[in-house]
KEVEXGU-586572 format. One record per residue (C-alpha): residue number from 0; residue in three letters; x, y, z. Coordinates in Angstrom, 3 decimals, padded with zeros to 6 digits, m for minus. Layout:
@pos:NUM, code:Ala, xx:X, yy:Y, zz:Z
...
! end
This chain:
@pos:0, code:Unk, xx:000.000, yy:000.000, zz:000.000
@pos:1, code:Unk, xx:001.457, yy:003.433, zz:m000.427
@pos:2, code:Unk, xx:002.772, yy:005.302, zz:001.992
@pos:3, code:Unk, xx:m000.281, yy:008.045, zz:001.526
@pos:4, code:Unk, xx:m002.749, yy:005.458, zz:001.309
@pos:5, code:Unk, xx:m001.572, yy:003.864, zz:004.603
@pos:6, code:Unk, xx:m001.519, yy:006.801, zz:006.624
@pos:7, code:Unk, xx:m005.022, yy:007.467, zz:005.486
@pos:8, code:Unk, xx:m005.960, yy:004.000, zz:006.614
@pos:9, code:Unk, xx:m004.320, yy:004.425, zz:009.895
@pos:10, code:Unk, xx:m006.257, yy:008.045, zz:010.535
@pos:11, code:Unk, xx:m009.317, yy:005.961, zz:009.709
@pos:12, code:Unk, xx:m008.392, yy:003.026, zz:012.203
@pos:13, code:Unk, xx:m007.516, yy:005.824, zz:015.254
@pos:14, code:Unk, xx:m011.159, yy:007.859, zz:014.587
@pos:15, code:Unk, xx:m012.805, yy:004.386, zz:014.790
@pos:16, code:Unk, xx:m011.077, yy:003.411, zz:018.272
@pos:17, code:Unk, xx:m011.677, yy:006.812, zz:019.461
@pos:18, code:Unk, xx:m015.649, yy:006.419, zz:018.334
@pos:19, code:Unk, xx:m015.962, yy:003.159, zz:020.343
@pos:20, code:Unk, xx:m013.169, yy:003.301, zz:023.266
@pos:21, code:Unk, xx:m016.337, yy:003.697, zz:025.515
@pos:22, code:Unk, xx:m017.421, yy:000.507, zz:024.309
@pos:23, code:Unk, xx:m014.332, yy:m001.660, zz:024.174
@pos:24, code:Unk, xx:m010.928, yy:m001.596, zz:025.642
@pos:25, code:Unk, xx:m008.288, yy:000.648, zz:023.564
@pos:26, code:Unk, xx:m005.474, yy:m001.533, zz:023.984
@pos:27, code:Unk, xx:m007.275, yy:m004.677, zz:022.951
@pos:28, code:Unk, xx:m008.555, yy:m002.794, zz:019.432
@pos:29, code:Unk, xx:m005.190, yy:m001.317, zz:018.858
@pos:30, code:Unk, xx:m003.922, yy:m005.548, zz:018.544
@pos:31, code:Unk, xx:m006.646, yy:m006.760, zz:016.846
@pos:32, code:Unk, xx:m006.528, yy:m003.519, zz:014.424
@pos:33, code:Unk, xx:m002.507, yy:m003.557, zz:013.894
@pos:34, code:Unk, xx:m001.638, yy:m000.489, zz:015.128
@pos:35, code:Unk, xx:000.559, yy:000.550, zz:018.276
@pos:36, code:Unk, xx:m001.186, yy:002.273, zz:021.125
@pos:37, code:Unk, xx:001.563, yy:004.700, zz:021.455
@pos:38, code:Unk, xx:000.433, yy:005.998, zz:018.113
@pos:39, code:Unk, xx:m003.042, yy:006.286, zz:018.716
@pos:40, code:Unk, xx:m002.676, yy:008.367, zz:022.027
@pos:41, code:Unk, xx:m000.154, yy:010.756, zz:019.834
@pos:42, code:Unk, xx:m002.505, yy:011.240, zz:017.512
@pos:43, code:Unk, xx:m004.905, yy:011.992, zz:020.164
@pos:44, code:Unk, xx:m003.138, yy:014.819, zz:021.236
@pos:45, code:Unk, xx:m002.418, yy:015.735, zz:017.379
@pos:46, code:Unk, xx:m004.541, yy:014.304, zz:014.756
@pos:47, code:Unk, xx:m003.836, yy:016.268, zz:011.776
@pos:48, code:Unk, xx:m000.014, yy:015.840, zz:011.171
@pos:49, code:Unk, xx:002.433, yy:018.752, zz:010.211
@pos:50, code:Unk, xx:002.706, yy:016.864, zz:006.657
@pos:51, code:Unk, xx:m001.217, yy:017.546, zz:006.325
@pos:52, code:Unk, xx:m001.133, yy:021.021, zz:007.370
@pos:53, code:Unk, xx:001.668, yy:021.655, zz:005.015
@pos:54, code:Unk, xx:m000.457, yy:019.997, zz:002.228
@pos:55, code:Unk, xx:m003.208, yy:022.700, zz:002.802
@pos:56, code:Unk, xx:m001.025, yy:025.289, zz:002.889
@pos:57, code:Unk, xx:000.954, yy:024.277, zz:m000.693
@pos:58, code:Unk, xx:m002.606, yy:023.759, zz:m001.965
@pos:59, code:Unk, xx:m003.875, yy:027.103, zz:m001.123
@pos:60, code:Unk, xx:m000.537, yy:028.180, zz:m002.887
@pos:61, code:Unk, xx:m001.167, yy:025.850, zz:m006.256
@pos:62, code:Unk, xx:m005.522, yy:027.293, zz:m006.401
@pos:63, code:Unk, xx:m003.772, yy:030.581, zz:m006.624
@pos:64, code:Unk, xx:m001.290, yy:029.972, zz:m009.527
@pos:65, code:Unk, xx:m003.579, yy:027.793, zz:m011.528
@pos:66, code:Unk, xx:m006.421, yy:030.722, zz:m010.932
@pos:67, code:Unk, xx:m003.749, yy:033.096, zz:m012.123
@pos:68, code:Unk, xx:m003.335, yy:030.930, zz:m015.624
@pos:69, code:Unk, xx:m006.631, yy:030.888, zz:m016.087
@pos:70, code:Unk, xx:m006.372, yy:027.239, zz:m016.103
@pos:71, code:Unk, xx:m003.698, yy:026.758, zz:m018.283
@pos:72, code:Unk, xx:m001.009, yy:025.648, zz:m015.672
@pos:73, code:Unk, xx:m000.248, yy:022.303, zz:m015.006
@pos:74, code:Unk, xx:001.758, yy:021.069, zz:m011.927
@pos:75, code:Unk, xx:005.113, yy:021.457, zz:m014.337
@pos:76, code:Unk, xx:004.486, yy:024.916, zz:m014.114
@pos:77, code:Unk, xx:003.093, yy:025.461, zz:m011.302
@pos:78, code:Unk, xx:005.843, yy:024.228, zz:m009.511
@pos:79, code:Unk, xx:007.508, yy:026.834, zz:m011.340
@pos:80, code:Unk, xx:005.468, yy:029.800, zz:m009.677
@pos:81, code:Unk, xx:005.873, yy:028.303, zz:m006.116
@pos:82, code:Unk, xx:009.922, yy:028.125, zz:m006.637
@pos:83, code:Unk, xx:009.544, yy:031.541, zz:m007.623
@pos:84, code:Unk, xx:007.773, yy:032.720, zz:m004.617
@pos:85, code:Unk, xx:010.392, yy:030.574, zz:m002.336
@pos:86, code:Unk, xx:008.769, yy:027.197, zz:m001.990
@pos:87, code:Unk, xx:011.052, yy:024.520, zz:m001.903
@pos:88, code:Unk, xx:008.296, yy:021.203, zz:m002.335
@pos:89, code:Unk, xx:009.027, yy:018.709, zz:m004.927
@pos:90, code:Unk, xx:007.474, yy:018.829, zz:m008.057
@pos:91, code:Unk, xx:005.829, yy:015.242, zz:m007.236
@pos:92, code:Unk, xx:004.180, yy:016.932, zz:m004.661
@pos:93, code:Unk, xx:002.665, yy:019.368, zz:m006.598
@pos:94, code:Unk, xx:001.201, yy:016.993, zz:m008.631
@pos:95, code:Unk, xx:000.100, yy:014.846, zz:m006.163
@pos:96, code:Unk, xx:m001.721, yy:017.575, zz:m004.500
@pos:97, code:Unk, xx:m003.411, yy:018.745, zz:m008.198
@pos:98, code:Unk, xx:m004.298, yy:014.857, zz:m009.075
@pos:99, code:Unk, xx:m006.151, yy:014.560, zz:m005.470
@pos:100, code:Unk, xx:m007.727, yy:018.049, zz:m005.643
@pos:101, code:Unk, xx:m008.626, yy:017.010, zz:m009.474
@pos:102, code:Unk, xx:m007.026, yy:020.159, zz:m010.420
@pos:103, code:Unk, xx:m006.061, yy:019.892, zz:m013.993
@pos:104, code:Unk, xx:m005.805, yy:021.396, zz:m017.354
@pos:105, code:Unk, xx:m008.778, yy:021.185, zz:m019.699
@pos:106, code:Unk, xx:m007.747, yy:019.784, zz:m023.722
@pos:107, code:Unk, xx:m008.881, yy:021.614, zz:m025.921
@pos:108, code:Unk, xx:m010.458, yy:020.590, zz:m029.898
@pos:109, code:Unk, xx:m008.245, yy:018.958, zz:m032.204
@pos:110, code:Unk, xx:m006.483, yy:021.574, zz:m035.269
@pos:111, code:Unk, xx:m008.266, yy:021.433, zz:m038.740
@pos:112, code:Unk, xx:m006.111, yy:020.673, zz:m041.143
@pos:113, code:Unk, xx:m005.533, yy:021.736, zz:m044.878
@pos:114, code:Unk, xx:m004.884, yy:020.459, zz:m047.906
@pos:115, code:Unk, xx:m001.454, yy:021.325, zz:m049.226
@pos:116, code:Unk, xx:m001.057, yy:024.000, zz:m051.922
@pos:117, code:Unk, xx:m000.772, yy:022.055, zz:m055.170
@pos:118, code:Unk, xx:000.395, yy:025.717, zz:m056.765
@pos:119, code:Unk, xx:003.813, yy:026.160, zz:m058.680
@pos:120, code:Unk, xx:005.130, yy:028.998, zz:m056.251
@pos:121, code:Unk, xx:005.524, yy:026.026, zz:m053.317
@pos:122, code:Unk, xx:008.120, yy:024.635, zz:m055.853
@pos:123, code:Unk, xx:009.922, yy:027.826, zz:m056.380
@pos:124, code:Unk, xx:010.216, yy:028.641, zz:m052.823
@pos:125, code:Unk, xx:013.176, yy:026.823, zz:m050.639
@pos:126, code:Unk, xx:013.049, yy:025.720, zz:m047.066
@pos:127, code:Unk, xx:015.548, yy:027.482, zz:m045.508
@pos:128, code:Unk, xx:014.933, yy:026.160, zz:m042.137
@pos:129, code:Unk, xx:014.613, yy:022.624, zz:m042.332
@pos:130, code:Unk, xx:013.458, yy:022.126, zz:m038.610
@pos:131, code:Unk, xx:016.123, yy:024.556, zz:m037.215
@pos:132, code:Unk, xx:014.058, yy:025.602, zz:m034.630
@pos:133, code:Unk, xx:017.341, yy:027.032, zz:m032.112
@pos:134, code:Unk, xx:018.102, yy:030.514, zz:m033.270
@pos:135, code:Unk, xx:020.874, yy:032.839, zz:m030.924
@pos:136, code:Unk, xx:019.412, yy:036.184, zz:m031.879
@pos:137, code:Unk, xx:015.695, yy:037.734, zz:m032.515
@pos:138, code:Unk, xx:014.577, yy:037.979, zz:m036.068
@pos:139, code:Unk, xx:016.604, yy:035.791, zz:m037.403
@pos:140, code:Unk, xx:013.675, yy:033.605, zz:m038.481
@pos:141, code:Unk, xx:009.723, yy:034.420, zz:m037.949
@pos:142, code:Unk, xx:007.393, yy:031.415, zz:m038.154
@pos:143, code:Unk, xx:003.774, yy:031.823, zz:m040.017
@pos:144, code:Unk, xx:000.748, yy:030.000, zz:m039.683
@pos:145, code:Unk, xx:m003.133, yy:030.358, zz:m040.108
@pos:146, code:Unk, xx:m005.523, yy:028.116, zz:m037.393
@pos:147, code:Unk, xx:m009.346, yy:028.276, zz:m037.233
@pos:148, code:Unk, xx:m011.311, yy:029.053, zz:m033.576
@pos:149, code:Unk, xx:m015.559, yy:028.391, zz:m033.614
@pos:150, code:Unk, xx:m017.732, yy:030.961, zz:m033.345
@pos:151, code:Unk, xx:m021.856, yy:030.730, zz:m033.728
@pos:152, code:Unk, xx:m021.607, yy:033.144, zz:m036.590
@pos:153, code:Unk, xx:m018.860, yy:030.959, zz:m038.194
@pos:154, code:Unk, xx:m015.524, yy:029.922, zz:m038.563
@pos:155, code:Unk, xx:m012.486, yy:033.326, zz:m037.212
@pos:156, code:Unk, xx:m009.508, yy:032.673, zz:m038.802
@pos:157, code:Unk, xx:m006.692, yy:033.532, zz:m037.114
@pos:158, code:Unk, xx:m002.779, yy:033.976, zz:m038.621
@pos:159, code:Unk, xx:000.404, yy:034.404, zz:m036.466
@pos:160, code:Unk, xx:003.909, yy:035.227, zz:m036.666
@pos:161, code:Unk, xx:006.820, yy:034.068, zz:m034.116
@pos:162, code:Unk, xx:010.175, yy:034.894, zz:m033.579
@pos:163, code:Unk, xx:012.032, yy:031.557, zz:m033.271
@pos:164, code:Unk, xx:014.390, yy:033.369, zz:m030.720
@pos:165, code:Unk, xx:012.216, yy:033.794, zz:m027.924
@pos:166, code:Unk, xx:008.796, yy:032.295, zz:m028.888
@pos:167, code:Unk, xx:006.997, yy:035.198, zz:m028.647
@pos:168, code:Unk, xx:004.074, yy:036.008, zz:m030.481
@pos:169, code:Unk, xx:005.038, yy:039.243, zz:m032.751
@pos:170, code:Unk, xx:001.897, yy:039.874, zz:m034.975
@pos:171, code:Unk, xx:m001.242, yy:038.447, zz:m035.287
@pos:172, code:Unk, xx:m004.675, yy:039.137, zz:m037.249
@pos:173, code:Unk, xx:m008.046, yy:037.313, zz:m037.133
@pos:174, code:Unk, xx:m010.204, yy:037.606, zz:m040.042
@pos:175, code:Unk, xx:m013.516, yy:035.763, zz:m041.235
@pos:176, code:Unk, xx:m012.017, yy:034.151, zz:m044.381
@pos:177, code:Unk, xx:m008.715, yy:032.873, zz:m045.105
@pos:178, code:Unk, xx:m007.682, yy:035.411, zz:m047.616
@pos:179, code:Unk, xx:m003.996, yy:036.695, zz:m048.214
@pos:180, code:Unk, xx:m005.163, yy:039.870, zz:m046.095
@pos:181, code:Unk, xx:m005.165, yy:038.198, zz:m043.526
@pos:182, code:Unk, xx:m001.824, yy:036.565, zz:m043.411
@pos:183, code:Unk, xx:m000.632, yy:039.839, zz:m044.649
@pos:184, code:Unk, xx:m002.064, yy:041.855, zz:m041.773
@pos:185, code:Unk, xx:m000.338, yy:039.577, zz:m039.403
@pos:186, code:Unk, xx:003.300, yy:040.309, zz:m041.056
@pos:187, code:Unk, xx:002.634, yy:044.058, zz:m040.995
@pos:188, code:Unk, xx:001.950, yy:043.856, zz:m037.471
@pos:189, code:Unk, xx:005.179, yy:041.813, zz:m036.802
@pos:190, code:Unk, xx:007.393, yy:044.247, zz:m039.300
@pos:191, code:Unk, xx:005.787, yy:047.577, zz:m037.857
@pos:192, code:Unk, xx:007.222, yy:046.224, zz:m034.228
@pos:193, code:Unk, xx:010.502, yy:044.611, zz:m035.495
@pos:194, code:Unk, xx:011.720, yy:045.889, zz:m038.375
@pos:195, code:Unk, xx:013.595, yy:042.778, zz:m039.569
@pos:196, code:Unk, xx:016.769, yy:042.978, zz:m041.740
@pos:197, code:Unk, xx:016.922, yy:039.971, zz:m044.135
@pos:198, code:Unk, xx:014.887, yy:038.041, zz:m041.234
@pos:199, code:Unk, xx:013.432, yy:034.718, zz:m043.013
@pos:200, code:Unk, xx:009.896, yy:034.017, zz:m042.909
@pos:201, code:Unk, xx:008.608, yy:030.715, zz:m043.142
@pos:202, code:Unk, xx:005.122, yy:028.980, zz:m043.460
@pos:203, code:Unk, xx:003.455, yy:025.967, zz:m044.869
@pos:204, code:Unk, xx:002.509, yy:025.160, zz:m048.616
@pos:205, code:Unk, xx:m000.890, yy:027.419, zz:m048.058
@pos:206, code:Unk, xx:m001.847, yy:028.882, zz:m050.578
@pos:207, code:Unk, xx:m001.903, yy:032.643, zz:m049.284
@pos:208, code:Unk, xx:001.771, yy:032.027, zz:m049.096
@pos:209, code:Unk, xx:002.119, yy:030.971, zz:m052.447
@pos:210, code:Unk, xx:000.524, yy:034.423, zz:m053.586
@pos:211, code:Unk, xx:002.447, yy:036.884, zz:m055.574
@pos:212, code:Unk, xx:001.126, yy:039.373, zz:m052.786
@pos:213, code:Unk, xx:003.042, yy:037.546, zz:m050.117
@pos:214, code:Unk, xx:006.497, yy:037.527, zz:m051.931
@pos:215, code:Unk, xx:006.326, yy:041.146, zz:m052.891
@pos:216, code:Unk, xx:005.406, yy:042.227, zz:m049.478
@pos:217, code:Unk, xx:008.525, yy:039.826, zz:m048.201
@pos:218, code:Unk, xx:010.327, yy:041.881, zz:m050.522
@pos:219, code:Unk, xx:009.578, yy:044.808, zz:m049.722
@pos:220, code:Unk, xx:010.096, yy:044.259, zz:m046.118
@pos:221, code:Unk, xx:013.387, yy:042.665, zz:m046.122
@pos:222, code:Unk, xx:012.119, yy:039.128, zz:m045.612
@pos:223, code:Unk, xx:013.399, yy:035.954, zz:m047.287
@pos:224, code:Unk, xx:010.060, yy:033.868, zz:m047.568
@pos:225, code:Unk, xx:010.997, yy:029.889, zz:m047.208
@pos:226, code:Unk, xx:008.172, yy:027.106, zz:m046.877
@pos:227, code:Unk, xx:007.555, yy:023.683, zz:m045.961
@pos:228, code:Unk, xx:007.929, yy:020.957, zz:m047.875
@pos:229, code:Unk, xx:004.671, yy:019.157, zz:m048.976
@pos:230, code:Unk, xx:002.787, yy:017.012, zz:m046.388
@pos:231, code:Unk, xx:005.487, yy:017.344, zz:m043.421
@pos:232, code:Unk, xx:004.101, yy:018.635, zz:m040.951
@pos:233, code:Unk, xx:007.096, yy:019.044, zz:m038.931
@pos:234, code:Unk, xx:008.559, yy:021.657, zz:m040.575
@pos:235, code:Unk, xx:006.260, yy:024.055, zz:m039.087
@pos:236, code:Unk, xx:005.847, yy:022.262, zz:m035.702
@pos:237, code:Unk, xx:006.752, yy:025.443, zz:m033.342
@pos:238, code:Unk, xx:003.471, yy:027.414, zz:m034.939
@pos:239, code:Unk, xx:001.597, yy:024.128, zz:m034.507
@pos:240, code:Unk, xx:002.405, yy:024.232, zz:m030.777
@pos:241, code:Unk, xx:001.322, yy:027.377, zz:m030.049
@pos:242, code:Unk, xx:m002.276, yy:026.838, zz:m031.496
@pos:243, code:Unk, xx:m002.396, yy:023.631, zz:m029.386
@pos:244, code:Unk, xx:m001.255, yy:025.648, zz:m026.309
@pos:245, code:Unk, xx:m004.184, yy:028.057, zz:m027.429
@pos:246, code:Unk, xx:m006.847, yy:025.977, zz:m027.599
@pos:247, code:Unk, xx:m005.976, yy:023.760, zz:m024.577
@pos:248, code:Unk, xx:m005.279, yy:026.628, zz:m022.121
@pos:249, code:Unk, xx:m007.316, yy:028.961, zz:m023.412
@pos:250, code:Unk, xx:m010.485, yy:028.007, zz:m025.602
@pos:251, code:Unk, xx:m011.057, yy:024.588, zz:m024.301
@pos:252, code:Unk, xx:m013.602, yy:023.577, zz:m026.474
@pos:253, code:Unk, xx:m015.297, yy:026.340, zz:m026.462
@pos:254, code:Unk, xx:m017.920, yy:028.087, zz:m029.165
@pos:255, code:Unk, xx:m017.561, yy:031.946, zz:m028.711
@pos:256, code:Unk, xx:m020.950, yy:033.816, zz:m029.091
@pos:257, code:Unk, xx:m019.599, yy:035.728, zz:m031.990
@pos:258, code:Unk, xx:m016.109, yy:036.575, zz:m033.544
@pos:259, code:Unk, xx:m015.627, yy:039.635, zz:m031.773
@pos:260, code:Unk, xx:m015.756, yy:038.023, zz:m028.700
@pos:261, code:Unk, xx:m012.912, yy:035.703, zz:m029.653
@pos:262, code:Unk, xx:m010.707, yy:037.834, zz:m030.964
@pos:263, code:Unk, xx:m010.908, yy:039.794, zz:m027.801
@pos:264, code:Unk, xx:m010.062, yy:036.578, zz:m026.041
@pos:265, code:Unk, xx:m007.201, yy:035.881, zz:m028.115
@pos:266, code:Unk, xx:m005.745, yy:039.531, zz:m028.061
@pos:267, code:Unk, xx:m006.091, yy:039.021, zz:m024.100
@pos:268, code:Unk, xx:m004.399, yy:035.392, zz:m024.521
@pos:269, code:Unk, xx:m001.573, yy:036.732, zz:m026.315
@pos:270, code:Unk, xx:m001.003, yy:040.190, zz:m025.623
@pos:271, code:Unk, xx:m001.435, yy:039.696, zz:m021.485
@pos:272, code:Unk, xx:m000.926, yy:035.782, zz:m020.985
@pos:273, code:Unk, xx:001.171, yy:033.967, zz:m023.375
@pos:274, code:Unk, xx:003.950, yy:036.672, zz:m024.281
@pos:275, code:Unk, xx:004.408, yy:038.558, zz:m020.790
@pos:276, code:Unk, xx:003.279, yy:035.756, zz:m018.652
@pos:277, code:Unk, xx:003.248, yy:031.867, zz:m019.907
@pos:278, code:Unk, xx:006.270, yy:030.510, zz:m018.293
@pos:279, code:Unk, xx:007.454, yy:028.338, zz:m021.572
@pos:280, code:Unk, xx:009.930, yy:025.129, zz:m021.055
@pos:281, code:Unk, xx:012.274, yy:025.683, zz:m023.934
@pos:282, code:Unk, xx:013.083, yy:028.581, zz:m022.538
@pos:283, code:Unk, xx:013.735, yy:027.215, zz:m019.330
@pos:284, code:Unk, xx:010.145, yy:028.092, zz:m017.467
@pos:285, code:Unk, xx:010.512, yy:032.071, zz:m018.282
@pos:286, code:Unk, xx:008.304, yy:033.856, zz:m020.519
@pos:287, code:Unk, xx:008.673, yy:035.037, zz:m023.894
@pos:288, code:Unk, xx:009.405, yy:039.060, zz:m023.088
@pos:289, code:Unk, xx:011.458, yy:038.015, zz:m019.447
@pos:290, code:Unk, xx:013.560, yy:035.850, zz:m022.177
@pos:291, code:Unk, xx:014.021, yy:038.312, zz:m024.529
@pos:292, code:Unk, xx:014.641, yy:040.833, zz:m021.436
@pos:293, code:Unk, xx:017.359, yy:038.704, zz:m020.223
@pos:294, code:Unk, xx:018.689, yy:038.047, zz:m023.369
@pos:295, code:Unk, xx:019.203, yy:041.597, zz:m024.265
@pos:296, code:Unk, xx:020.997, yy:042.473, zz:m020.639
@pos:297, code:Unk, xx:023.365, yy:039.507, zz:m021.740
@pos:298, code:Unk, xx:024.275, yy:040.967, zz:m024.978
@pos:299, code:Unk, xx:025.395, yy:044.218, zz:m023.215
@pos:300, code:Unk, xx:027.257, yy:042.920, zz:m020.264
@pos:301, code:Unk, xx:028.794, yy:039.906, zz:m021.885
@pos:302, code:Unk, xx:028.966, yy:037.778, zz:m025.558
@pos:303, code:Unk, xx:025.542, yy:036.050, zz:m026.244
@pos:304, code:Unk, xx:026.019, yy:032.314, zz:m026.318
@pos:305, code:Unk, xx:024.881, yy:030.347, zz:m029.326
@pos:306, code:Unk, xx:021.392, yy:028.218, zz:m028.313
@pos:307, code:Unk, xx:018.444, yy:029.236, zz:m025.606
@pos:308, code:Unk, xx:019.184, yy:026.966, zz:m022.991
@pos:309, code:Unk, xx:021.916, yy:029.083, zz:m022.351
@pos:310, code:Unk, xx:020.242, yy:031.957, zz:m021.033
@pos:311, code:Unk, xx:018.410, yy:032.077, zz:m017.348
@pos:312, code:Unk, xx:016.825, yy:035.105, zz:m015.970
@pos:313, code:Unk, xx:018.586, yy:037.272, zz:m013.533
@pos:314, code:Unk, xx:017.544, yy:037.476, zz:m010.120
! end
């Protein structure tokens, strides 16, 4: 039996001796129950343990921090807030505690997915990434892609752009169709707040990115477009993950009323969760801004190292 399990059992054994001492002799249940009598008078004097009171007190700690992700937290990262704020439990226990409190993260629907462009610019267009996903600097390659969220009055289409660097979410535009505006929109917000310098963009075989619109805006804007190859869905697997971390943490199934309403829940997702917020494990449980925060103090005060896991904040 484990250990948690047995000193449940025991607790259980003690309440029923104490319920019927006036009926039989203590020392006689304690032998024909297995348990020592030295035990059960302790735990007379103190029946809910230090361990237990601990337990309530981490737990009160773990509500908190999965209140403050809106849900999107699991004990990973949780642990991660509580080591912040100077608890030193084990991760284990953290889950423990969110697996017997049946606190735990909500999945969310599974990502539509489209059929490859079939169009001749996916053949002129080289991958210059080929699942490079570790970059040293910011905008040295942005990452495109287009995902759908439900609404009652229809499908919201929503593009993105991220900086490989840091993860962070750098423009983004939600639209009703899946037209090249949209995809476009979503650059122009990324190039109006980083104004890349032969920065390559990359995306899948869809067809907005096959457009003659979408490699004369790359032009213009000092980007070197470079795409997938067709059917691997790999190649574009960092975008992928952030619409599954989206619709898990975030949407969770969910129909929005209307489109409005969802792209207000998305700007707040992005814009006040994911990017200042969401502690993110490849970039060793910061954020995307405290990242790039940290990473731009290093490059003052000393050479920046080639590969994230190189970087931790500063205390």
């Amino acid at each position: 039996m484990p250990k948690k399990d047995r000193e449940v059992s025991v607790r259980g054994i003690y309440q029923f001796i104490k319920t019927n001492h006036d009926k039989h002799h203590v020392r006689t249940m304690c032998r024909l129950l297995d348990v020592s009598p030295s035990g059960y008078y302790a735990w007379l004097k103190k029946p809910v343990s230090d361990h237990d009171n601990e337990d309530k007190r981490l737990l009160r700690l773990i509500r908190a921090s999965f209140a403050a992700s809106q849900g999107a937290y699991g004990a990973p990262r949780v642990f991660l807030d509580l080591r912040e704020a100077g608890e030193t439990c084990s991760k284990h226990r953290v889950a423990r505690l969110m697996q017997e409190n049946n606190i735990r993260v909500q999945g969310g629907y599974r990502t539509r997915r489209y059929a490859a462009s079939t169009s001749k610019p996916a053949e002129l267009i080289p991958n210059l990434v080929n699942r490079n996903f570790d970059v040293s600097k910011p905008n040295r390659i942005w990452v495109t892609d287009i995902t759908y969220i439900r609404t009652w009055e229809g499908w919201l289409y929503l593009a993105i752009v991220m900086d490989l660097f840091s993860r962070k979410i750098i423009g983004w535009a939600t639209r009703q169709t899946m037209h090249r505006e949209l995809v476009l929109d979503a650059a122009m917000m990324a190039v109006k707040k980083r104004r890349p310098q032969e920065t390559i963009m990359h995306s899948d075989q869809g067809s907005q990115y096959g457009s003659d619109d979408w490699r004369r805006f790359c032009l213009s804007n000092s980007l070197k477009p470079s795409m997938s190859r067709r059917g691997n869905c790999w190649d574009n697997a960092v975008a992928e993950s952030f619409f599954s971390s989206l619709k898990k943490e975030r949407i969770k199934k969910r129909i929005y009323k209307n489109r409005d309403l969802a792209t207000n829940d998305i700007s707040d997702y992005i814009e006040l969760f994911y990017n200042p917020i969401r502690r993110h494990q490849h970039l060793g449980g910061v954020s995307p801004e405290e990242f790039e925060a940290v990473a731009k103090q290093c490059s003052i005060v000393c050479p920046l190292k080639t590969g994230n896991s190189n970087l931790t904040p500063v205390s």
